[in-house]
N, C-alpha and C positions, 0 to 999 in steps of 0.2 A: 504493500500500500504506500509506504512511504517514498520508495522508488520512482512508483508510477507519477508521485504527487511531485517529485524533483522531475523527474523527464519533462510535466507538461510547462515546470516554468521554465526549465533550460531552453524547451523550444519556448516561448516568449523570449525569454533570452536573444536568442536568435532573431526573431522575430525584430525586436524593438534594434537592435545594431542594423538588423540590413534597413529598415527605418531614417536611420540616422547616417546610415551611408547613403542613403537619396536624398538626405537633407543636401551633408554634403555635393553630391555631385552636383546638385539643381544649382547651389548656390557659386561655385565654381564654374559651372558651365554660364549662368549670368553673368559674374562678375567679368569672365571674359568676352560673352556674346557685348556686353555695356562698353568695353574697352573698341572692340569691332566695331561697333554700329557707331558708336558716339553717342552711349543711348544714357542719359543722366537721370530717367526717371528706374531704368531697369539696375542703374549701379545703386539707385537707393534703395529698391526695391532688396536686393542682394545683400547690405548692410545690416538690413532691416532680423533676415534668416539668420545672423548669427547669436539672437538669444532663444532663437528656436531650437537652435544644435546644444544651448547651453543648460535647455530644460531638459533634451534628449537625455545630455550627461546623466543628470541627477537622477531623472527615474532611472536611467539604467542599475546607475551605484545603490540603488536605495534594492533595486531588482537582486542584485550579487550580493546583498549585505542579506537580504533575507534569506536566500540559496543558504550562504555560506551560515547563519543561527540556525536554520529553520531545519536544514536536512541532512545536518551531520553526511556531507560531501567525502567520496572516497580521495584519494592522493590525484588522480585520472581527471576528476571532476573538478577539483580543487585547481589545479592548473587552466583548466577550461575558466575557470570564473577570473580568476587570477590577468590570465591574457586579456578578458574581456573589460576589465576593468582598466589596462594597461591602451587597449585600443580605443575606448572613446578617449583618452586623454588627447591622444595621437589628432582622433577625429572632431573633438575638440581647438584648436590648436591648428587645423586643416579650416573648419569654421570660419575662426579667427582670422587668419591669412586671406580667406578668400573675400571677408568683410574691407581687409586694409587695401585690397587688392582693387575692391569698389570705390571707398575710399580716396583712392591715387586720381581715378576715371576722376572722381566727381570734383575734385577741387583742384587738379591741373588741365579739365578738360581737353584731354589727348584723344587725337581722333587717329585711323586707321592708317598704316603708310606700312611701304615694304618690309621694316624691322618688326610690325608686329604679327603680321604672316605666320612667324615663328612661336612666338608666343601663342595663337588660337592653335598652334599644333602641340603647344605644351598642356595646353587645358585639357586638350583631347586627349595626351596618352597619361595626362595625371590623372584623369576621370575613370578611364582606363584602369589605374591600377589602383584606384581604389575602391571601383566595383571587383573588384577581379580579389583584391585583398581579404575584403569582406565575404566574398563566395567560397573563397577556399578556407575561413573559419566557418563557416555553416555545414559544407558538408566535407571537416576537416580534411583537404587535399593537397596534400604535401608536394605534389608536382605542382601545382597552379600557384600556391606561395613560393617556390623556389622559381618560376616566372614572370611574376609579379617583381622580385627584387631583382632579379638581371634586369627587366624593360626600364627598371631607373637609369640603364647608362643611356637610354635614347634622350631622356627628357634630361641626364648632365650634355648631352650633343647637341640639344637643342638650344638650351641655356649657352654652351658659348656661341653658337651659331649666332645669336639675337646677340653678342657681347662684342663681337665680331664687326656684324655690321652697323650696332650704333657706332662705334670706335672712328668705321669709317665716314658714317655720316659726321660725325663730329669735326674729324681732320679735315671733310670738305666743305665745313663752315657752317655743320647743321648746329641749330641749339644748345645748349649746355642742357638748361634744365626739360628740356623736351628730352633727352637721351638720360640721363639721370632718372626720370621718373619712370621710363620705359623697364630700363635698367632695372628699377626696385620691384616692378610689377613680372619682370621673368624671373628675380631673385627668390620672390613667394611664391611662385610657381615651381620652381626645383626646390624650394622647403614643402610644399606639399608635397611633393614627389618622396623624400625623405619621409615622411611622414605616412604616407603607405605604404613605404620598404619597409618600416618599423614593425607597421602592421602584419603586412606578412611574414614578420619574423615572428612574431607572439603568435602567428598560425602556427607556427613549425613549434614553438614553444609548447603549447597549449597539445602538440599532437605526440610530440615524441620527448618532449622534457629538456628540449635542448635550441637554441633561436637558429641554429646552423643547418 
């Protein structure tokens, strides 16, 4: 009895992270669609989601605080809640980043040009790997987390690619602070990215006892 009664909140468990991993995505995939478009209602809109991911946190934590009083957890399970509390931190913190990332859009008003190209391909493959992150602690898949952590080196390729060519825009007379903000805005991009290799390590953690 007591089993059955842990399995069903495990799965909420699950339930409420993959939750919060679409908070995530939605609000990264705005903050950068607001950066593309030039769209200043959609970066505040995006701002707006990061005390949504912040209320995600707490029920989650208050969800693992009860697991761990309520069901006397074997050492198996204890790691599963353990990771999970280590990953909204992460996705927390991804939130955050994609809030400052809106943020940048709204108060330097940066509109769309060659160097950020680079950037809407950063959002897609961080989006990427943090649905991807989140899938393989659900249906703990040790292959799809150790893919998750190697596609971070696309989005470090990305990042200097964007590093690159502001660099050059600059030396041919482009902006200072138009390349500086761009600059901060792929920086939070490859800290997301970091932030879902994290994740997928607390998958591998969570599956075999070990983040490698």
């Amino acid at each position: 009895m007591m089993r059955s009664k842990f399995d069903e909140q495990l799965a909420e468990l699950n339930e409420e992270l993959i939750r919060m991993g679409a908070l995530c995505e939605n609000v990264i995939a705005m903050s950068a669609k607001a950066l593309l478009d030039g769209d200043m209602e959609l970066a505040n809109k995006a701002a707006e989601y990061d005390s949504e991911i912040d209320q995600k946190e707490r029920d989650i934590e208050t969800l693992c605080m009860k697991l761990i009083l309520q069901q006397q957890p074997v050492a198996r399970d204890l790691r599963t809640i353990s990771a999970a509390l280590k990953m909204i931190t992460d996705m927390e913190r991804i939130g955050d980043q994609s809030a400052d990332i809106a943020e940048i859009v709204t108060m330097a008003h940066i509109t769309a040009s060659d160097e950020t190209l680079h950037i809407g391909e950063m959002a897609r493959a961080v989006i990427k790997m943090v649905t991807e992150s989140i899938d393989a602690f659900v249906k703990r898949d040790v292959v799809l987390a150790h893919s998750v952590i190697a596609y971070d080196d696309v989005v470090d390729g990305l990042f200097d690619a964007v590093k690159r060519a502001l660099t050059e825009r600059f030396q041919a007379g482009g902006e200072m602070e138009y390349a500086l903000d761009l600059l901060m805005i792929a920086k939070y991009f490859e800290r997301i990215g970091d932030h879902a290799t994290n994740i997928a390590e607390w998958v591998l953690y969570s599956v075999t006892g070990n983040k490698e």
